[in-house]
C-alpha positions as CSV (number, residue, x, y, z in Angstrom):
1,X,3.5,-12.0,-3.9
2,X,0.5,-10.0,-2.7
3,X,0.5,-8.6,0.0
4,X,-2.3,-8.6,2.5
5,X,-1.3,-7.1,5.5
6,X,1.7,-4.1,5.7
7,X,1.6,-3.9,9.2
8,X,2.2,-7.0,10.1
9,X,4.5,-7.6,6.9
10,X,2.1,-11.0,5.5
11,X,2.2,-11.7,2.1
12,X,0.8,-15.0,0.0
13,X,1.0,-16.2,-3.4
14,X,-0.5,-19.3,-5.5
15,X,2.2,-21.7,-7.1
16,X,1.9,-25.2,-8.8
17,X,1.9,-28.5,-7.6
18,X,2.3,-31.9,-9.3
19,X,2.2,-35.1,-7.9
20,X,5.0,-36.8,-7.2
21,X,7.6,-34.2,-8.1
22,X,10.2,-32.6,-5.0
23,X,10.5,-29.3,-4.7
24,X,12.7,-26.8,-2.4
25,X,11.3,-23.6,-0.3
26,X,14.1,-21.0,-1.3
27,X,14.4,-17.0,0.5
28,X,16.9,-14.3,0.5
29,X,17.6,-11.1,2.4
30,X,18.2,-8.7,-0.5
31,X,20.3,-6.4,1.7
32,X,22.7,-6.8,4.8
33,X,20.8,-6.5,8.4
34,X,22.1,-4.9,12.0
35,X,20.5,-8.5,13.1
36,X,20.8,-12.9,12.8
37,X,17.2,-13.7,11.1
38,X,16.2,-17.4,11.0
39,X,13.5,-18.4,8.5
40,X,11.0,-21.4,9.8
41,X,9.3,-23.6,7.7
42,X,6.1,-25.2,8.2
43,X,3.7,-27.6,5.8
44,X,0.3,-27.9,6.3
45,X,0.7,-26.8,9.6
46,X,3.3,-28.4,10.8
47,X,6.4,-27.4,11.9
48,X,9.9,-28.9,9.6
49,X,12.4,-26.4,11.2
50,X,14.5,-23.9,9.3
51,X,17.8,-21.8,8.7
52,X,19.6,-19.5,9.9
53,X,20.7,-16.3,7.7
54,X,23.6,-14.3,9.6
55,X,23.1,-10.5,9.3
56,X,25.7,-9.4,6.4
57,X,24.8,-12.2,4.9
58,X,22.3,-12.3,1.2
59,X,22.8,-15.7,0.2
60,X,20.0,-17.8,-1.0
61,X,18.7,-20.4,1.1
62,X,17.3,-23.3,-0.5
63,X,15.5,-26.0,2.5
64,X,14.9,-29.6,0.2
65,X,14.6,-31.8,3.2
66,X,13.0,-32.6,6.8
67,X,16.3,-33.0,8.9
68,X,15.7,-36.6,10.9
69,X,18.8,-37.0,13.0
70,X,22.7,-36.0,12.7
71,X,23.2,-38.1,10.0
72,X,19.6,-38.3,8.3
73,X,17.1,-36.0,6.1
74,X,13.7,-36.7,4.6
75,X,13.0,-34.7,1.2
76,X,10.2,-32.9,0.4
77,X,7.8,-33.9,-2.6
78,X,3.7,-33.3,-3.1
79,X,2.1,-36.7,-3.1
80,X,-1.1,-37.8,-3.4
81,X,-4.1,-37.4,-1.2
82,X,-5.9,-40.1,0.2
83,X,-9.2,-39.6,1.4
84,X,-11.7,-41.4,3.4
85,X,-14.8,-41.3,4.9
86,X,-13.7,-42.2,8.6
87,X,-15.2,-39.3,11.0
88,X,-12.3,-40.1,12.9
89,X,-10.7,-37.8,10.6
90,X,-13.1,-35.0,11.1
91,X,-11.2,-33.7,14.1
92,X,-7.8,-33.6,11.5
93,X,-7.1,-30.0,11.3
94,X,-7.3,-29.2,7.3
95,X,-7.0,-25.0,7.9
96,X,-3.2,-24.9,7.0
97,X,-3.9,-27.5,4.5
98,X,-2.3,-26.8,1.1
99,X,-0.3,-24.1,2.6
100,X,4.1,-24.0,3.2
101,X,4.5,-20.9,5.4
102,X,7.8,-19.5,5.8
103,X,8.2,-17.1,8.5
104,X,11.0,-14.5,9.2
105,X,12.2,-13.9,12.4
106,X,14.8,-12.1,14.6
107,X,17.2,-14.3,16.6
108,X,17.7,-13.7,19.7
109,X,19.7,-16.4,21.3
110,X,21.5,-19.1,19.4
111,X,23.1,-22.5,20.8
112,X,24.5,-25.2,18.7
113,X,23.5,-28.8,19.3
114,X,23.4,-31.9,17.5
115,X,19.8,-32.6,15.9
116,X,17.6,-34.7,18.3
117,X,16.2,-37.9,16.4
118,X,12.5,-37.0,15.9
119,X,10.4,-38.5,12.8
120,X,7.0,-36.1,12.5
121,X,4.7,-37.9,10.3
122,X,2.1,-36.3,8.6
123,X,-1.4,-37.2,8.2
124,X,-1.5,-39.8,5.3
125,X,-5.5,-39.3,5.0
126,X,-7.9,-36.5,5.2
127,X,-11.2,-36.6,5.4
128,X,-13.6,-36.2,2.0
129,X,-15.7,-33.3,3.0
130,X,-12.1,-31.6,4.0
131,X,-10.9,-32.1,0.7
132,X,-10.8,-28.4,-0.1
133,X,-10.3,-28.9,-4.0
134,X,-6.8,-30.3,-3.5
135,X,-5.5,-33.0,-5.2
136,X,-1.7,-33.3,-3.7
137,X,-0.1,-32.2,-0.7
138,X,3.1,-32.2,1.0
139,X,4.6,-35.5,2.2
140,X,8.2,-36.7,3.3
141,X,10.3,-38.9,1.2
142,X,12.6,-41.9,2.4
143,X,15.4,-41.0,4.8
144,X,18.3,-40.3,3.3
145,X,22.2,-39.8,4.7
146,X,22.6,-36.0,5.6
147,X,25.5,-33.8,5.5
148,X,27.3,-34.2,8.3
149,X,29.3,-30.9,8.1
150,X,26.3,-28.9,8.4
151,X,25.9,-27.3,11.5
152,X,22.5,-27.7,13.7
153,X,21.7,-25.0,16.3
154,X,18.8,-24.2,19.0
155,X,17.5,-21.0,17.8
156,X,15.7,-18.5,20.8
157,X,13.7,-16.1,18.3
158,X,12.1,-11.9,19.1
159,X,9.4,-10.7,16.7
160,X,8.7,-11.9,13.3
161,X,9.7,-9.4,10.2
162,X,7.4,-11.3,7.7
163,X,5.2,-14.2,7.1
164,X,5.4,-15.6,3.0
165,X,2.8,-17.8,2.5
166,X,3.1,-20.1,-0.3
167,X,-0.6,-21.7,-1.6
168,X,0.0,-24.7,-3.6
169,X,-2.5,-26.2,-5.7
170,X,-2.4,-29.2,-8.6
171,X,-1.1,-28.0,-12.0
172,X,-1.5,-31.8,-13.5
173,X,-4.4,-33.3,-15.4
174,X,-6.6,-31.9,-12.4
175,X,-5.5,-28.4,-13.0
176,X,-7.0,-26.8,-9.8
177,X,-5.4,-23.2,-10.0
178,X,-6.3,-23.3,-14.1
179,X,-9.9,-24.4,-12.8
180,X,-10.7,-21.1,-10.3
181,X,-8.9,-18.8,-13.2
182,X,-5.2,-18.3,-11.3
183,X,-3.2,-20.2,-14.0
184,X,-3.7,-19.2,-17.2
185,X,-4.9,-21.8,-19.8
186,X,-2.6,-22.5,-22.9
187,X,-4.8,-23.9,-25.1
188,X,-6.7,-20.2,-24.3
189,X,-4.0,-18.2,-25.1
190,X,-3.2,-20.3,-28.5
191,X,-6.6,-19.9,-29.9
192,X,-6.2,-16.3,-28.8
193,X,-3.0,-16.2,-30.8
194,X,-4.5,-18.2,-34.1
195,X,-7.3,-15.5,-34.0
196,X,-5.4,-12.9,-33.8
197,X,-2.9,-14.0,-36.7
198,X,-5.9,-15.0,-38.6
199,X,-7.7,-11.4,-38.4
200,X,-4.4,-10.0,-39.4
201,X,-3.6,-11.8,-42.3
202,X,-7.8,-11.7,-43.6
203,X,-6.7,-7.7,-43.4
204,X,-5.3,-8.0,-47.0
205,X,-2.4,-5.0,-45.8
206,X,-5.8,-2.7,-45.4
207,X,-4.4,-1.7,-41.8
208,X,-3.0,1.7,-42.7
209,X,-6.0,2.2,-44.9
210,X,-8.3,1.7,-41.3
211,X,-6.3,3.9,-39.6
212,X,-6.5,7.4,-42.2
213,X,-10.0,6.3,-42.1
214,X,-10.4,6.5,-38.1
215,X,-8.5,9.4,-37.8
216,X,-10.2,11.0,-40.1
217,X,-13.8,10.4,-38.4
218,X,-11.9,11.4,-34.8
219,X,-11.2,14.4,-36.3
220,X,-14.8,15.2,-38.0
221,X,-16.1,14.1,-34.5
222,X,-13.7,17.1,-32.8
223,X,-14.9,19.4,-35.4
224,X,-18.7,18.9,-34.6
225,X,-18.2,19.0,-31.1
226,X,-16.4,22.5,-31.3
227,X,-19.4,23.4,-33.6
228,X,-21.7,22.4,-30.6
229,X,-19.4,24.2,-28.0
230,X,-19.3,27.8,-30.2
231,X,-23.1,27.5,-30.8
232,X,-23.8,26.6,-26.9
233,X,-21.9,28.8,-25.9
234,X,-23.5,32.5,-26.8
235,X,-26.7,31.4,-25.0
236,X,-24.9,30.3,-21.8
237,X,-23.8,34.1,-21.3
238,X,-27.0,35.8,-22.2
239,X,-28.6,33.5,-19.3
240,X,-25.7,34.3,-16.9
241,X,-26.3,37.7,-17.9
242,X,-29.4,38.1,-17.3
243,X,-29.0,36.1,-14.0
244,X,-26.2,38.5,-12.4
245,X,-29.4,41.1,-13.1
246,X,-31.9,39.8,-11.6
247,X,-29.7,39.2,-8.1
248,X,-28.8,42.9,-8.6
249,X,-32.2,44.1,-8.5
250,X,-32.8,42.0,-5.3
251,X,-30.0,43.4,-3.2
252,X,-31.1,46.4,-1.0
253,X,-29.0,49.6,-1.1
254,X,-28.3,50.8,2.1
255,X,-28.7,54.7,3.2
């Protein structure tokens, strides 16, 4: 990831996105805290909740699903975008569009509860001129039965230690991050490859041949040079010779 501010501990990276395909948002502490961290989630801005990572604790935490009720989950997949021309949908915030934000933060307080039912929905349909060269974006799937032996807490967090923000864009037939030059194109790199095998085999084994040859004009290139820096050098001294005199001649002895 790169980061863009130290200070405030934010970092972002670009990953792929293809439509119709689930994914997970996964994080780690890498060593043991003095502290409880919980990391929330949000999609496009809005908010699907989190976990909670107790402080000698560096498992990995892997969040698949939007958590419904006590009994039900939603999972996580990038689906299509549908666009329309309504101005209605002008006034739809598209700033966190295309962005999963996980932020890190210190617990403070923590209560457990059972899961209130709640169903966010996110917006189905942006509008075209808010399009911002995406092609997919986060949606919820079907509920699903959930776990019921995982444990659901109210969380009361202090400061945030980190912000990750995670910029997806379409790796599918509309390759968006291949587009602006973030993913690299295969196709590139093979006709790279061909050309390079091809220059080395049209060499005929002459390689070690090129190299006496370059080495050899290196060092006829050192040679003139030091020729140029013995030659240079004789008249360099005469004129700072001569210069020390003439700023002795100026200086007034004193009585």
């Amino acid at each position: 990831m790169k980061l863009t501010d130290e200070n405030s501990k934010t970092a972002f990276c670009w990953i792929p996105s293809e439509t119709g395909k689930s994914f997970a948002v996964k994080w780690k502490t890498l060593e043991p805290r003095p502290f409880d961290t919980f990391g929330t989630i949000s999609v496009d801005g809005v908010d699907i909740g989190g976990s909670i990572l107790l402080k000698d604790d560096c498992q990995l935490i892997s969040e698949t699903h939007y958590v419904t009720s006590a009994t039900t989950e939603r999972p996580l997949f990038f689906g299509p975008i549908q666009l329309t021309d309504d101005d209605a949908y002008l006034k739809s915030d598209s700033l966190h569009l295309g962005n999963i934000v996980v932020r890190i933060k210190k617990i403070e307080k923590v209560e457990k509860m059972q899961p209130n039912p709640r169903d966010t929905q996110l917006e189905d349909k942006i509008h075209e001129k808010s399009k911002k060269a995406m092609v997919n974006r986060v949606k919820f799937g079907e509920e699903v039965p959930r776990d019921s032996t995982e444990s659901y807490s109210r969380v009361k967090t202090g400061s945030t230690l980190a912000t990750l923000t995670f910029k997806y864009r379409s790796i599918g037939k509309s390759n968006v991050l291949r587009a602006h030059g973030i993913s690299p194109d295969p196709s590139a790199q093979k006709t790279r490859r061909k050309r390079k095998i091809q220059e080395t085999d049209s060499s005929d084994g002459s390689v070690e041949d090129d190299t006496e040859t370059a080495t050899a004009e290196l060092r006829s290139l050192l040679r003139g040079a030091q020729e140029q820096i013995y030659t240079i050098l004789p008249r360099l001294e005469k004129k700072v010779s001569k210069a020390a005199k003439k700023s002795a001649k100026k200086i007034k002895k004193e009585p």
